[in-house]
C-alpha positions in Angstrom: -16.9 14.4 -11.3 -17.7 15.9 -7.7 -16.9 19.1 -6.1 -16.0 19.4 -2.5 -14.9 21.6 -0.2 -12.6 21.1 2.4 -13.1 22.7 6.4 -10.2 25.0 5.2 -12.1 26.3 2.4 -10.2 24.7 -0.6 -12.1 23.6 -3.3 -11.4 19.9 -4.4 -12.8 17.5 -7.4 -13.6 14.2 -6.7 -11.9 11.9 -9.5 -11.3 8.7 -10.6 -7.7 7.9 -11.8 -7.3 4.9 -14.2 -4.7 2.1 -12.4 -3.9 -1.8 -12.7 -5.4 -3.5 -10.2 -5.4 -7.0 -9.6 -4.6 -9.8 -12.5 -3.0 -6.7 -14.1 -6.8 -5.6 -15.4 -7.2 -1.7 -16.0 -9.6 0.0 -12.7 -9.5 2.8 -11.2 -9.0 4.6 -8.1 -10.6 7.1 -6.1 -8.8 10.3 -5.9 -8.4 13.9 -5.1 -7.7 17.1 -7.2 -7.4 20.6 -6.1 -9.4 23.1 -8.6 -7.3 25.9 -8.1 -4.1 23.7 -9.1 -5.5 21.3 -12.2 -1.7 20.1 -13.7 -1.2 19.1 -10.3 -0.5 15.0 -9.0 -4.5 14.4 -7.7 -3.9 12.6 -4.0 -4.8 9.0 -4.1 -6.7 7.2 -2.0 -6.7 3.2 -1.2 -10.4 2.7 -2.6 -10.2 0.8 -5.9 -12.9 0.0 -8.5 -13.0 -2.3 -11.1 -13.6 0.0 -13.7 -14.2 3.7 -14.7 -17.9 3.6 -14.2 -18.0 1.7 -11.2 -15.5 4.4 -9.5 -17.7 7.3 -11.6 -21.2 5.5 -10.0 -19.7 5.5 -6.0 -18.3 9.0 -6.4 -21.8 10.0 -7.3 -23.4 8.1 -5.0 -20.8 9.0 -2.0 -22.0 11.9 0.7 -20.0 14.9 0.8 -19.2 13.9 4.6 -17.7 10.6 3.4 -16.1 12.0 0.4 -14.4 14.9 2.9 -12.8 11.8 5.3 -11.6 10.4 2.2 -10.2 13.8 1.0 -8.4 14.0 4.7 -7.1 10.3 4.9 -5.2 10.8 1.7 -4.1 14.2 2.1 -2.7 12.6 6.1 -0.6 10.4 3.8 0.3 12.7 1.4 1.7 14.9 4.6 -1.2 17.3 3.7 -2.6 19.5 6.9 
């Protein structure tokens, strides 16, 4: 969706990551994959969406800046740097 790179020079995409959210209804949520490593678990972040196109639309919309803080909140919870 979006490429990123982190201040440690790791290139990252930004994704969307299909997930129940409330009433049991299909979302998504925003979410991080490193491009060297693509079979890898993507880090999750706590933003939701209520569909695939709504998440698709912000992550296109988002600033790199923004989409970096995300990328290092979720990586601070993963135990990540």
């Amino acid at each position: 969706m979006r490429e990123i790179t982190d201040k440690a020079g790791t290139r990252w995409e930004a994704i969307s990551v299909s997930t129940y959210g409330a009433h049991r209804k299909l979302g998504a949520t925003l979410a991080f994959r490193r491009l060297d490593e693509p079979d890898a678990e993507p880090l999750t972040t706590p933003i939701t969406f209520n569909s695939d196109e709504a998440a698709a639309f912000a992550i296109s919309t988002m600033s790199d800046a923004e989409l970096r803080r995300r990328l290092t909140m979720a990586g601070a919870v993963a135990g990540h740097r």
